[in-house]
C-alpha positions in Angstrom: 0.0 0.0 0.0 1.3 3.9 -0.4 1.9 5.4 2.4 -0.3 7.7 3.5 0.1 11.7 3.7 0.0 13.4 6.6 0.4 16.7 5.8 -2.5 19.4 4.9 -3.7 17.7 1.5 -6.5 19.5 -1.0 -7.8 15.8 -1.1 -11.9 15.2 -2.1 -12.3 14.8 1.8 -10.8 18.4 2.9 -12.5 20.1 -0.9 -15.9 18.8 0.5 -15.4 20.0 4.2 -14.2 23.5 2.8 -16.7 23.7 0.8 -19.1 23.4 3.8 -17.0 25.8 5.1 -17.3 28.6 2.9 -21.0 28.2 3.3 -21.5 29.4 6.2 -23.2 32.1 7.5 -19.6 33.8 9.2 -18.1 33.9 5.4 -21.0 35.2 3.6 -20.7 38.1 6.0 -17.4 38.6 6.4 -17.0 38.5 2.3 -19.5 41.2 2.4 -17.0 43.1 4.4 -14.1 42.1 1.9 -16.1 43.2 -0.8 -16.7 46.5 0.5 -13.8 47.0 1.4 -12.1 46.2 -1.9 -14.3 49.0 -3.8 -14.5 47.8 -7.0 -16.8 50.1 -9.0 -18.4 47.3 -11.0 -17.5 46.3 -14.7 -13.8 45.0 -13.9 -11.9 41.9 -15.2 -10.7 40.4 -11.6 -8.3 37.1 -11.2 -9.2 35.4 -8.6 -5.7 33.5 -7.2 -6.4 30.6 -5.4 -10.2 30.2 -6.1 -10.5 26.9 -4.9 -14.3 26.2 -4.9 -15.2 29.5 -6.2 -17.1 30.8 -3.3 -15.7 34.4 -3.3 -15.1 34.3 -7.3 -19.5 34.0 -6.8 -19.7 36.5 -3.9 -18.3 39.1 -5.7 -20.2 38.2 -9.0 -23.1 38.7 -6.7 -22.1 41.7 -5.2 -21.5 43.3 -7.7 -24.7 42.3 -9.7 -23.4 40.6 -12.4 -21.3 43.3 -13.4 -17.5 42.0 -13.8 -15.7 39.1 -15.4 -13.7 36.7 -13.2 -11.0 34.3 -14.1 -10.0 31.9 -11.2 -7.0 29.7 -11.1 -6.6 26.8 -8.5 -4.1 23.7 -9.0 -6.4 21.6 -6.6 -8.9 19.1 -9.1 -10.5 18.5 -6.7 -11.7 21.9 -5.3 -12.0 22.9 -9.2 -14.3 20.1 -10.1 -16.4 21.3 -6.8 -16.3 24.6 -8.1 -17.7 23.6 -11.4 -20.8 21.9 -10.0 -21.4 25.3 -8.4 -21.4 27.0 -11.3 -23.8 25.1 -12.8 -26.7 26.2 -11.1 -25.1 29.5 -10.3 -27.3 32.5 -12.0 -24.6 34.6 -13.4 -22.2 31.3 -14.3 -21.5 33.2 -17.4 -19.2 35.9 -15.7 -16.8 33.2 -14.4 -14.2 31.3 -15.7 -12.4 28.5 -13.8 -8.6 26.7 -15.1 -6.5 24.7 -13.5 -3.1 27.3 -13.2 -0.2 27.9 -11.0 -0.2 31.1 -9.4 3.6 31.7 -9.3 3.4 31.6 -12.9 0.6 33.0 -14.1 -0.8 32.4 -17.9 -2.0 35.5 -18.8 0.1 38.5 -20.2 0.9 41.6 -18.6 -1.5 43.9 -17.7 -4.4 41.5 -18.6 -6.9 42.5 -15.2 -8.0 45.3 -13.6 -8.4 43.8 -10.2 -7.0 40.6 -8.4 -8.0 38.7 -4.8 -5.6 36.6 -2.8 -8.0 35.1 -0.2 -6.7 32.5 2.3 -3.9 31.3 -0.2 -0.6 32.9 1.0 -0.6 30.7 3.9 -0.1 28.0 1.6 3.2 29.9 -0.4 6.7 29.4 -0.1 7.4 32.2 -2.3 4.5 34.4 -1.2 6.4 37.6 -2.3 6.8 36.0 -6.4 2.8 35.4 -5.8 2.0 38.3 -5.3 4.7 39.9 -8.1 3.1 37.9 -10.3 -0.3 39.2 -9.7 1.2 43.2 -9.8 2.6 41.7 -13.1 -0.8 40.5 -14.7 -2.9 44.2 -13.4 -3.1 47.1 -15.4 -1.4 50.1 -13.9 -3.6 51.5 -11.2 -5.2 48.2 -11.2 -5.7 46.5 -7.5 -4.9 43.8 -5.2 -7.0 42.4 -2.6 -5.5 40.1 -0.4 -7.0 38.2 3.0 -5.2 36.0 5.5 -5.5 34.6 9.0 -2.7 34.8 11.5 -3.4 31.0 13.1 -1.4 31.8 16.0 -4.8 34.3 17.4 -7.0 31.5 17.2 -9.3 31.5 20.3 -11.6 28.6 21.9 -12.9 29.1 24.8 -11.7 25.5 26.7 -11.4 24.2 30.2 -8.3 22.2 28.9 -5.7 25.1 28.8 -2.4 23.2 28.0 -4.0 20.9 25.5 -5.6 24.2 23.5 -2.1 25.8 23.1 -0.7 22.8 21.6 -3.4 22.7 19.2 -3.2 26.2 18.6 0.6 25.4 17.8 0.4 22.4 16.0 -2.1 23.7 13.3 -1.0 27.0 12.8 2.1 26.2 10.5 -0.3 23.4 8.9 1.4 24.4 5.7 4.0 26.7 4.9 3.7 29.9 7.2 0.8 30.2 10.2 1.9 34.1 10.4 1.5 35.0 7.0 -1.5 37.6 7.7 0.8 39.9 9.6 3.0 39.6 7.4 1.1 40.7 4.3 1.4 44.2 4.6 5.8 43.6 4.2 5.4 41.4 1.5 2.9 43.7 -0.5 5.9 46.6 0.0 8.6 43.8 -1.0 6.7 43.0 -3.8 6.2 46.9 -5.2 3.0 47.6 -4.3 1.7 51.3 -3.2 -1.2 53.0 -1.3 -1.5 50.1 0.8 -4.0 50.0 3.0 -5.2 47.1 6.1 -8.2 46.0 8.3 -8.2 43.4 10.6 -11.6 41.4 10.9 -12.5 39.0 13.3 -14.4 35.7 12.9 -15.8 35.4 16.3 -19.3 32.8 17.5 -20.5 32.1 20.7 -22.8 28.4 19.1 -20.7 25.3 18.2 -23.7 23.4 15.9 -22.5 21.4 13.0 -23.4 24.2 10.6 -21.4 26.9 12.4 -17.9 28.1 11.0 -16.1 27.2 14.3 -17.7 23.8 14.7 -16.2 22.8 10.8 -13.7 24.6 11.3 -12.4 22.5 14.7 -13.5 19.2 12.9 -10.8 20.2 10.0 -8.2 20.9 12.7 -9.1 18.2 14.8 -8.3 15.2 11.5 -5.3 17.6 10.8 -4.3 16.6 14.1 -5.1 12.7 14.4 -3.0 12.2 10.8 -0.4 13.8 11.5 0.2 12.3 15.0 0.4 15.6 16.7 -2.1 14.6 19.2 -3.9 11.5 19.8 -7.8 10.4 18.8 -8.5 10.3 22.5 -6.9 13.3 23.4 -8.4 15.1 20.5 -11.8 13.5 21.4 -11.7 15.2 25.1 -10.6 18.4 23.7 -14.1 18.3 21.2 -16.2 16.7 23.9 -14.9 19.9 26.2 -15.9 22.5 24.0 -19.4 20.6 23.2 -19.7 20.7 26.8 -18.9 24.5 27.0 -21.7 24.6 23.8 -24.3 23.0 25.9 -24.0 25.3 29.3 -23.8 28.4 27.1 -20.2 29.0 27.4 -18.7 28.5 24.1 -17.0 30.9 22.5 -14.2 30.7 19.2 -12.8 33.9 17.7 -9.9 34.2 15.5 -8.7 37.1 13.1 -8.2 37.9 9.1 -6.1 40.0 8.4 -7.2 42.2 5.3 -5.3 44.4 2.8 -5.7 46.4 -0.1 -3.0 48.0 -2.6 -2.2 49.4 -5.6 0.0 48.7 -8.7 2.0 52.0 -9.1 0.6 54.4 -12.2 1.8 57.7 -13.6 -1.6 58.9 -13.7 -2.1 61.3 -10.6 -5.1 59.4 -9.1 -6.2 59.2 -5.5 -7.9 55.9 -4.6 -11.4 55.6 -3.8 -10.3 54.0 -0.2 -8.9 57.2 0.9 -12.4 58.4 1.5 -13.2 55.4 3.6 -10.8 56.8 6.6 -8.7 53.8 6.3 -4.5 54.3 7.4 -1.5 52.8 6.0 
């Protein structure tokens, strides 16, 4: 038999469970923050790196009414072929394009897209800076980057086992290349050449632990992560989840953990002021 991985795999098992994921009520509203945040005045060709199952390629089709083109590029099949059921009964499928690609080295020329969103995907770079050169490579000048990551060391469940929580906390957060690549996103966007950079953080935070709630799927991801890869023991990890049901069921629960969020610009001649600097956000 092959020996089995047991690292962070983009296997049909972890595409389906994300894909439950990005349902949830917690995403859909925290994209509408994203979205808002990322100003795009509708009409825009926008490359979505790192699409996955095309949840936000489809939130920002709907949020902006139909009124953009998206190309997203994934190397996962099997988060692609989920993505492409999606789109088959999505309304406004049409706007949406979805390839198998690399994101270090894109396929499209330069200055092919007026907008681009890096969404939970430098996490999973070794190179994050070439990423996101890359993606300044393929924008028109002036044209934007959007780019969201969580730090996995802030993590937060509310647990009567102390020790055991700041093991898990440490053993998933570098579940694949770099746990602290959300506060690190603002010195990679400057290493990489981008300007009029601009940062929120946004928090993910739920006080109910049902099996339809981010942090519930979220725990069950990190709690398999955990099992295969021998950092902690079924039993232990069983404790831990029947702990925090417990918490759940005497009204006690609560999980928070943060994103953090980033917009910036690739450098023009033109003297144009970006529509964020009205929204009061700082460098």
């Amino acid at each position: 038999m092959p020996e089995e991985k047991k690292g962070f795999e983009f296997d049909e098992n972890v595409a389906q469970q994300l894909h439950l994921l990005f349902r949830t009520d917690a995403l859909r509203k925290l994209r509408k923050q994203y979205f808002d945040m990322f100003s795009l005045s509708g009409g825009e060709s926008v490359l979505d790196v790192g699409c996955g199952t095309g949840a936000n390629a489809m939130a920002l089709v709907d949020h902006l009414q139909g009124n953009c083109n998206v190309i997203g590029v994934d190397t996962s099949d099997p988060m692609l072929r989920i993505g492409e059921r999606n789109l088959e009964s999505f309304p406004n499928a049409d706007c949406i394009r979805l390839q198998k690609a690399e994101a270090h080295q894109l396929p499209f020329g330069d200055g092919d897209f007026d907008a681009a969103m890096i969404i939970q995907v430098l996490e999973y770079s070794k190179e994050p800076i070439r990423m996101l050169q890359e993606t300044k490579r393929v924008l028109k000048p002036g044209g934007r980057v959007f780019v969201a990551d969580t730090d996995w060391d802030t993590i937060v469940w509310n647990s009567n086992l102390k020790e055991r929580t700041r093991e898990i906390v440490l053993g998933w957060s570098d579940h694949e290349a770099d746990g602290w690549q959300g506060r690190k996103i603002l010195e990679y966007l400057k290493r990489a050449g981008f300007t009029n950079i601009i940062g929120r953080t946004m928090t993910i935070s739920e006080s109910t632990f049902t099996e339809q709630s981010y942090s519930y799927l979220l725990t069950r991801i990190i709690a398999e992560y955990m099992i295969r890869t021998e950092k902690m023991s079924p039993s232990d990890m069983d404790e831990w989840f029947n702990d925090l049901k417990s918490k759940a069921e005497a009204g006690h629960f609560y999980f928070s953990l943060n994103r953090y969020v980033f917009v910036a610009f690739k450098e023009t001649t033109e003297l144009t002021v970006p529509k964020h600097r009205a929204l009061g956000f700082k460098e």
